[in-house]
C-alpha positions in Angstrom: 0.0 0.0 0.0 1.3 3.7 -1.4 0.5 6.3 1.3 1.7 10.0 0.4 1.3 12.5 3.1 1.0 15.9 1.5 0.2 18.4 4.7 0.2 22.0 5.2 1.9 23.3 8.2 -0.2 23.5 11.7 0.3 27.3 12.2 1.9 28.1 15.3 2.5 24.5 16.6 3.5 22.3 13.9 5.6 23.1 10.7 4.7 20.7 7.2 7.7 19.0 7.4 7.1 17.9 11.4 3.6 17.5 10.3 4.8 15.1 7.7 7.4 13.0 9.9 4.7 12.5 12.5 1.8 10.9 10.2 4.7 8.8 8.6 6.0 7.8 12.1 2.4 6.8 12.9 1.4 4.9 9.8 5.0 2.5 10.0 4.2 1.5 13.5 0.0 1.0 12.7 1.5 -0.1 8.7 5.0 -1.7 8.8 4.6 -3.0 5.3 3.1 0.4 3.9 5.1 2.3 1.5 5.1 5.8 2.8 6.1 8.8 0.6 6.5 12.6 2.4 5.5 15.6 0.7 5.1 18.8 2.9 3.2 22.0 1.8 2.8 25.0 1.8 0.2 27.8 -0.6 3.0 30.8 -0.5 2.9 31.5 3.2 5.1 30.6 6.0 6.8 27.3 5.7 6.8 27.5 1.6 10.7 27.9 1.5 11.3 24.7 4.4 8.7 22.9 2.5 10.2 23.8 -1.1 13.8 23.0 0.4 13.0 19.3 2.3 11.2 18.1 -1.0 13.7 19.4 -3.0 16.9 18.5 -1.2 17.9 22.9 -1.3 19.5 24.8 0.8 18.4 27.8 3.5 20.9 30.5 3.4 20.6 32.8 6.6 21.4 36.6 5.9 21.0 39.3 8.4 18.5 42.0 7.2 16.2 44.5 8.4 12.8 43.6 9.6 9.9 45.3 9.0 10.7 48.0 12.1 13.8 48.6 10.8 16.2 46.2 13.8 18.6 44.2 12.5 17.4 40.3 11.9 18.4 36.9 10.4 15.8 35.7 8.1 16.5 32.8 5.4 15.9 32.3 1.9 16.0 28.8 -0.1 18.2 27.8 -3.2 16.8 25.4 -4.6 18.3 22.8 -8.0 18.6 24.0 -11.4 15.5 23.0 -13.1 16.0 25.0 -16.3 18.6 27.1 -18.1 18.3 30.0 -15.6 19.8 27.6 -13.3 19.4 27.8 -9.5 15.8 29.3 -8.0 15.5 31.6 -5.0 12.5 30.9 -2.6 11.7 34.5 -0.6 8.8 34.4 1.8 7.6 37.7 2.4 6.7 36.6 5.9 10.7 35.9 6.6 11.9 39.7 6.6 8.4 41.0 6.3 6.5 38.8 8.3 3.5 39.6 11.2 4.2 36.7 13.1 8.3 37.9 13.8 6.5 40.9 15.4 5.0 41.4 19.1 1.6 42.0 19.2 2.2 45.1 20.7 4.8 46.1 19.0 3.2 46.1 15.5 2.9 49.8 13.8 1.2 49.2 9.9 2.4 53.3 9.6 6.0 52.7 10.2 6.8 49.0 9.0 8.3 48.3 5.9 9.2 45.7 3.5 13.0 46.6 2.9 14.3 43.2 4.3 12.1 41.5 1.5 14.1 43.4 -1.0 17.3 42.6 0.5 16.7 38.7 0.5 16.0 39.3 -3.4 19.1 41.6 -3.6 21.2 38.9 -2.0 19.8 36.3 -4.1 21.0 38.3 -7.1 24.7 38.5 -5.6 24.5 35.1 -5.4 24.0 34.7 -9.0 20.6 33.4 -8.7 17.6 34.5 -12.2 14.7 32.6 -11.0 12.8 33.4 -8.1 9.9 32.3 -6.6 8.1 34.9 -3.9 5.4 34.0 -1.4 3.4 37.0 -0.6 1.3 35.5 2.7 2.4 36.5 6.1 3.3 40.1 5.8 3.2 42.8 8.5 3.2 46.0 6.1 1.2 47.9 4.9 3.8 49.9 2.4 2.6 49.0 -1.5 6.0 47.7 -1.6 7.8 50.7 -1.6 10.3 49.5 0.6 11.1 46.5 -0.8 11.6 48.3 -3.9 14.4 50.7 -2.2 16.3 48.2 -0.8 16.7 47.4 -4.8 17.8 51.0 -5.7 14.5 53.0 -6.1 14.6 55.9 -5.0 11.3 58.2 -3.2 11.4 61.7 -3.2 9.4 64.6 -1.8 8.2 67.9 -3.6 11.8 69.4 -2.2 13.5 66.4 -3.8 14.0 65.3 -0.2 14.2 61.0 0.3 10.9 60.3 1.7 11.2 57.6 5.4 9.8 54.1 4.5 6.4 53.0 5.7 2.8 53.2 4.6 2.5 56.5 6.8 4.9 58.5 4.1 3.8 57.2 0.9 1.4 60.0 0.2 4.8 62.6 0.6 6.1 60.7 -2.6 6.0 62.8 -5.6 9.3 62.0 -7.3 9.9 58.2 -8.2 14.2 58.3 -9.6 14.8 54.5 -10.9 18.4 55.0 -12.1 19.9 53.2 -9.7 17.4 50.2 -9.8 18.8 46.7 -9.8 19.1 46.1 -13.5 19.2 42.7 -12.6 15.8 42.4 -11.8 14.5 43.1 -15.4 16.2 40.3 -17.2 14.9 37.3 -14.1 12.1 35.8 -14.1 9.8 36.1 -10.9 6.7 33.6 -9.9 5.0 35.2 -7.5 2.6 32.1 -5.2 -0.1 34.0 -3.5 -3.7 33.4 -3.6 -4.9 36.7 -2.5 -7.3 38.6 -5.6 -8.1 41.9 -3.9 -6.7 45.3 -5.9 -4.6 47.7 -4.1 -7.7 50.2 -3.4 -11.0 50.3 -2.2 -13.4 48.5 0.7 -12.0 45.3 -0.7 -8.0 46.5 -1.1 -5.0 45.7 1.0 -5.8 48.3 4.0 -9.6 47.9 4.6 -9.1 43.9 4.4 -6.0 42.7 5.3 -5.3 46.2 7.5 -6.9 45.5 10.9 -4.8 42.1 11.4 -1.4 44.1 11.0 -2.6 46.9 13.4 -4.9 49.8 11.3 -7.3 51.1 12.9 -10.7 51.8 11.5 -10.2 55.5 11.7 -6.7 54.8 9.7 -8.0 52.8 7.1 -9.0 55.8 4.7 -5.7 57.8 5.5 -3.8 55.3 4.1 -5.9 54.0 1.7 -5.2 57.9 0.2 -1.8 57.2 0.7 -1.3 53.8 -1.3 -3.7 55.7 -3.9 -1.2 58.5 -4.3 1.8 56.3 -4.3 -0.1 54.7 -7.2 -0.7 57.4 -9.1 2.6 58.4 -8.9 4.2 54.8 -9.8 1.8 54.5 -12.9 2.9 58.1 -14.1 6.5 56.7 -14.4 5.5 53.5 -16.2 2.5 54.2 -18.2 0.9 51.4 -16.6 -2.0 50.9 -14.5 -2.2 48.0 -12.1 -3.9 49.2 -8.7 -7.4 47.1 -9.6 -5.4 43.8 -10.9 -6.5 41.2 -8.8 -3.1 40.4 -6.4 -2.6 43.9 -6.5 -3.4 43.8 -2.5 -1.9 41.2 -1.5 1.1 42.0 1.4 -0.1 44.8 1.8 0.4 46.4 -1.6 3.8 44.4 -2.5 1.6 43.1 -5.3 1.7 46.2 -7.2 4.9 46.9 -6.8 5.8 43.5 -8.2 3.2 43.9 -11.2 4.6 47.8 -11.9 8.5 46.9 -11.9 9.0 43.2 -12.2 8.6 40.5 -14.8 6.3 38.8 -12.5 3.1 35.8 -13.0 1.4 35.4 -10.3 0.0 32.2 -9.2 -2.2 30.4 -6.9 0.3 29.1 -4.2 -0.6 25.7 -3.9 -1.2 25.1 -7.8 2.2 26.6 -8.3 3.6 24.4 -5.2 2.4 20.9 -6.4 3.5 21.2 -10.3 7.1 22.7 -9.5 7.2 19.6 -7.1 5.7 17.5 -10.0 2.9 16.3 -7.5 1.1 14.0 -10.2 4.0 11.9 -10.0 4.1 10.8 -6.3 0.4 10.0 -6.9 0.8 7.0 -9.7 0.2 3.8 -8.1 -0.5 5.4 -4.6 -3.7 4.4 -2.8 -4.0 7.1 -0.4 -3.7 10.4 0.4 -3.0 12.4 3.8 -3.2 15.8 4.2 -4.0 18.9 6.5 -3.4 21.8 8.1 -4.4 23.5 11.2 -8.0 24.6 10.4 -10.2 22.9 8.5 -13.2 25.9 7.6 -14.1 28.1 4.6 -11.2 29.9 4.2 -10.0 25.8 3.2 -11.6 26.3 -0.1 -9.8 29.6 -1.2 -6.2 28.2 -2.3 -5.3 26.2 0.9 -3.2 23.0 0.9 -5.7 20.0 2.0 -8.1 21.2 -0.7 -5.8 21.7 -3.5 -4.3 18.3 -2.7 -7.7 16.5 -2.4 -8.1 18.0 -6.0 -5.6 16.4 -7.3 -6.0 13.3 -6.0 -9.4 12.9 -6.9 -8.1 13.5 -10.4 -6.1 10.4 -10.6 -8.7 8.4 -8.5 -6.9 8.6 -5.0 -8.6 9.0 -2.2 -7.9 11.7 0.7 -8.1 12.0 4.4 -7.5 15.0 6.1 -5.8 16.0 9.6 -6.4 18.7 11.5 -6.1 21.0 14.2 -10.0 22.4 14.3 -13.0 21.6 11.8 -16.0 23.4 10.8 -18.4 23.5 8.1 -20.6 21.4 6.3 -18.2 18.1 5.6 -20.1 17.2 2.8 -18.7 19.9 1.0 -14.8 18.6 1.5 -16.1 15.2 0.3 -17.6 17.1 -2.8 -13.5 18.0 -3.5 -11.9 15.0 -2.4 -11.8 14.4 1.1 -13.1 11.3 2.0 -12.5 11.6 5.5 -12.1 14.3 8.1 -10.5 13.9 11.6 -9.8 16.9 14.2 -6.8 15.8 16.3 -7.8 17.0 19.7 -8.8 14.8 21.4 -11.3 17.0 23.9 -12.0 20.0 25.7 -9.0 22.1 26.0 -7.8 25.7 25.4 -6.1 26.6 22.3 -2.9 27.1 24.3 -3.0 23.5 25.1 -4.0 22.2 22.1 -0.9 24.2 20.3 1.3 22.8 23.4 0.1 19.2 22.6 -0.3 19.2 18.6 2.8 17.1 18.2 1.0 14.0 20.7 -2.7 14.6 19.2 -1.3 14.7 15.7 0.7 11.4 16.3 -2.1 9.3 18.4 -4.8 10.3 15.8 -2.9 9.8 12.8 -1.9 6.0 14.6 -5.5 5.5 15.2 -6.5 6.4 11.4 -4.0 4.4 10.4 -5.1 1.3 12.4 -8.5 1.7 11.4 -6.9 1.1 7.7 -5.0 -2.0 8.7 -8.2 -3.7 10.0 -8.5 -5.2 6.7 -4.4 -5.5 5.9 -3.9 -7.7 8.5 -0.6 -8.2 6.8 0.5 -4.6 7.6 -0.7 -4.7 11.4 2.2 -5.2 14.2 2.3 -8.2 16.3 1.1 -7.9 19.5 
């Protein structure tokens, strides 16, 4: 029997690739004679570049950058095999310079942070002689349209008095004067796939301040301030270019980054875990497998918008695999995850509890009810079940 575990990370607890090892621990005790295949996930969030890298056999580089407040930091970037004639790829998570998470609660400030240690991991990549990049847009703490991001590569933002404007979202409406003389040139002639599943445009009640604002810190009162201010930053970027991409879906995503990407890159965006699961050649690992395990740490609406299990469960059902899913908590009508794939659906705590507990004890709930799936299975391979 063929088992291929393909899980997203359990966020805050559990990464893919511990995710992974667990439910394969769990099947070889329940399973000796199972053939188990490991294949952690990510859609273009946190845990994309570890997942990328252990499926891959890459490497994490560690550089010391600037976080999103401006302190020094040590976030890491993947390099993964040549797969083409541009040689080597760069995996950049926003969320490793840029990210909400590396920030206290109260110390997060969506006026001053910026995303010029994003721009720095892509600088560095270039030094290293990297052409091919892949960047994964979830997880950011700005609120900036990119603009610092695009600094750290050269740009250069000027007031009316020709003065260089401070980074943050709070200063974007002083830019008037966008100089791109010194801009990488380096960045024209790569090729950047951008993995994010986030369609709002950069404006507006459904842009990257009204909806993605309040979790980084905006206030409602804020909200239309800098909405002006990403407008005028806009209007000033599409002046230079003679391009206009502010209601392109993606446009919002990290908090503006998207347009900046769309107005000075060669950039495609993607869905994360479509773009995931071909550069991995996912169809592959599911010839001659008979199951499917996947999850992530909530199984809800929000599954069916991009995330891992689903797009997974897609697949399989393509090739005539089954799926079960792990995870952390589950709600919704379950006959909608069979209707994509998922035969199954299993939360792994195993009672009442408080979240804090249930993050503490993920690692022990994941591996008891992944064993007790897994058993379940073997009733009818009595072949495959240990010896008492």
């Amino acid at each position: 029997m063929k088992i291929v575990i393909a899980p997203d990370s359990f966020k805050e607890s559990l990464t893919a690739v511990e995710v992974a090892d667990i439910v394969a621990g769990a099947f070889k005790r329940a399973m000796p004679e199972c053939e188990v295949v490991t294949f952690p996930l990510a859609d273009g969030g946190e845990g994309t570049c570890s997942a990328l890298v252990a499926s891959l056999g890459g490497q994490m580089i560690s550089e010391e950058v600037l976080d999103c407040l401006g302190q020094p930091m040590r976030a890491h970037w993947g390099r993964l095999p040549s797969q083409s004639e541009r040689g080597d790829i760069a995996v950049i998570e926003f969320a490793a310079a840029s990210g909400l998470e590396s920030i206290p609660l109260a110390a997060r400030n969506p006026l001053q942070a910026s995303s010029y240690g994003t721009g720095q991991l892509i600088r560095r990549a270039l030094d290293a002689g990297v052409q091919d990049f892949i960047i994964g847009l979830g997880g950011s703490a700005t609120n900036d349209a990119g603009a610092g991001l695009l600094n750290a590569l050269g740009m250069q933002f000027l007031n009316q008095a020709g003065e260089p404007v401070p980074l943050g979202a709070a200063y974007l409406s002083d830019v008037k004067v966008i100089r791109v003389e010194d801009f990488d040139p380096r960045v024209s002639t790569a090729r950047f796939r951008v993995a994010s599943d986030v369609n709002n445009p950069l404006l507006g009640s459904s842009g990257a301040t009204a909806v993605y604002g309040p979790q980084k810190g905006v206030t409602p009162s804020r909200v239309p301030k800098l909405d002006a201010a990403l407008a005028s930053f806009a209007t000033v970027s599409e002046a230079l270019t003679g391009t206009v991409h502010r209601h392109a879906p993606g446009a919002g995503a990290a908090g503006g980054a998207g347009f900046a990407l769309m107005q000075y890159f060669p950039v495609a965006f993607y869905s994360g875990i479509e773009l995931m699961l071909s550069i991995l050649e996912f169809d592959s690992q599911l010839e001659n497998a008979d199951l499917v395990i996947t999850g992530e740490g909530s199984l809800d609406e929000q599954s069916f918008h991009g995330k891992v299990p689903v797009g997974v469960a897609l697949r399989a059902q393509q090739k005539g695999v089954p799926a079960i899913a792990l995870c952390g908590s589950l709600s919704g009508r379950l006959e909608k995850l069979n209707e994509v794939g998922i035969a199954a659906c299993f939360s792994i705590v195993p009672g009442s509890c408080t979240l804090a507990e249930a993050l503490d004890n993920a690692a022990q709930n994941l591996d008891q009810c992944a064993y007790n799936v897994a058993q379940v299975l073997a009733i009818n391979l009595p072949t495959n079940r240990p010896k008492a």
